[in-house]
C-alpha positions in Angstrom: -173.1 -17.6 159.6 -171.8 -17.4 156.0 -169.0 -20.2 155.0 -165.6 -19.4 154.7 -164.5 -17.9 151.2 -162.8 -21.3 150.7 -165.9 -23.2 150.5 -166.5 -21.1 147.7 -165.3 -22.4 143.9 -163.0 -20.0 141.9 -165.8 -18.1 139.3 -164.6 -16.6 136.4 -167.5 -14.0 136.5 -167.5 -12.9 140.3 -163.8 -12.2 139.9 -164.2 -10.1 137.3 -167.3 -8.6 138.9 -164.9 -7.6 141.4 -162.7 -6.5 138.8 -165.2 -3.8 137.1 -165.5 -2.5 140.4 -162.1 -2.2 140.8 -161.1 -0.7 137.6 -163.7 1.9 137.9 -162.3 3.4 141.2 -158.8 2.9 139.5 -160.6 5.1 136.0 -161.5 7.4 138.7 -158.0 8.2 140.4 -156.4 8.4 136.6 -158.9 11.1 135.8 -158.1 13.0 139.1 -154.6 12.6 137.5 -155.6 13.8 134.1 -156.8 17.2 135.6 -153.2 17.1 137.8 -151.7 17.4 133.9 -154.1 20.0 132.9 -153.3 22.0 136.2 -149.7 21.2 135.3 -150.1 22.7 131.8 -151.6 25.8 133.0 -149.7 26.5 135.4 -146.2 27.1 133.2 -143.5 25.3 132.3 -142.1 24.4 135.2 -144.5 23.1 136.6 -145.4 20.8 133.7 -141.9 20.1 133.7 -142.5 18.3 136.8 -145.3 16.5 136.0 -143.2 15.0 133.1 -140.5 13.7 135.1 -142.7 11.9 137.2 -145.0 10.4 134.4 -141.8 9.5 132.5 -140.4 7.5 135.6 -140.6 4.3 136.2 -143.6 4.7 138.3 -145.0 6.6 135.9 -144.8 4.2 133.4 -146.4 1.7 135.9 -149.7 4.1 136.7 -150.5 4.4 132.7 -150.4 0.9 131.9 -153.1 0.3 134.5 -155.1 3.4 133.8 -154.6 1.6 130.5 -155.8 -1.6 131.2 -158.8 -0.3 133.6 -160.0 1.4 130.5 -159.8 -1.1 128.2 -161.1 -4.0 130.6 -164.0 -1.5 131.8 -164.9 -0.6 128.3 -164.8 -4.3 127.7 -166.6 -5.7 130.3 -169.6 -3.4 130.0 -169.9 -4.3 126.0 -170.1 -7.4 127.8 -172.9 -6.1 130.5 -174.9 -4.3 127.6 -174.8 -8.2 126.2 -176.7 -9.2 129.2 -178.8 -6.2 129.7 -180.5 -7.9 126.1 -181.0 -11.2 127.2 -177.5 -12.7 125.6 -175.1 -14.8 127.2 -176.3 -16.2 130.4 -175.5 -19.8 129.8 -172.5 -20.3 132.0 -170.5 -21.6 129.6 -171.2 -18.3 127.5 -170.5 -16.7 130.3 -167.1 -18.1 131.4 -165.8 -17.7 127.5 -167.5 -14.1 127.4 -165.3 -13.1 130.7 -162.0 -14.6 129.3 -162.6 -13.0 125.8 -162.5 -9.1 127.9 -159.4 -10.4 129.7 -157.9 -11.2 126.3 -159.0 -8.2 124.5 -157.9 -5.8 127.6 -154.4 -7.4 127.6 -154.2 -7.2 123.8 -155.8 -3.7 123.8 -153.3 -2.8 126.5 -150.5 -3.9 125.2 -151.0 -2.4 121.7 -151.9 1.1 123.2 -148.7 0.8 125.3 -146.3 -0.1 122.3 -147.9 2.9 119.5 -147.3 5.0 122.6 -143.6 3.8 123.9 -142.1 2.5 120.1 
């Protein structure tokens, strides 16, 4: 039998392991989204009118700052993947600053994207 999760130290990488996984179903459900909006344009006005209310509510506003953050964090961690596919960055020390540099840069990508989109 496999120990309990709590014999297991907190590691930066299989979190965000995890992570890329995640984001990549949540890259999926905001492009099923994406063609919503496209259907939405097509089909008139008022149905795009509809689709605007909803993306400019507060939920809406909630789905596109994590379709933004699963892109940038995605985008980031697999500059960080094409890293290791050459070799670079195994040493767990590179490792552990590698993973909190994507975290940084997909907050700070986020957050940018967010405020040239909402200022």
């Amino acid at each position: 039998m496999s120990p309990h999760l709590s014999a297991y130290r907190f590691r930066i990488t299989s979190t965000l392991s995890i992570l890329h996984r995640m984001t990549g179903v949540a890259l999926s459900a905001g492009t099923l989204l994406f063609a919503i909006w496209l259907i939405s344009v097509a089909s008139g006005a008022e149905s795009y009118s509809s689709f605007a209310s909803f993306i400019g509510s507060w939920l809406g506003a909630v789905i596109i700052a994590g379709f933004a953050f699963a892109f940038f964090y995605h985008l980031s961690n697999g500059i960080r993947h094409l890293f290791w596919d050459a070799g670079k960055g195994f040493e767990i020390e590179q490792a552990q600053a590698s993973g909190w540099t994507v975290v940084a840069v997909s907050a700070i990508a986020t957050v940018l994207t967010l405020l040239s989109i909402w200022v």
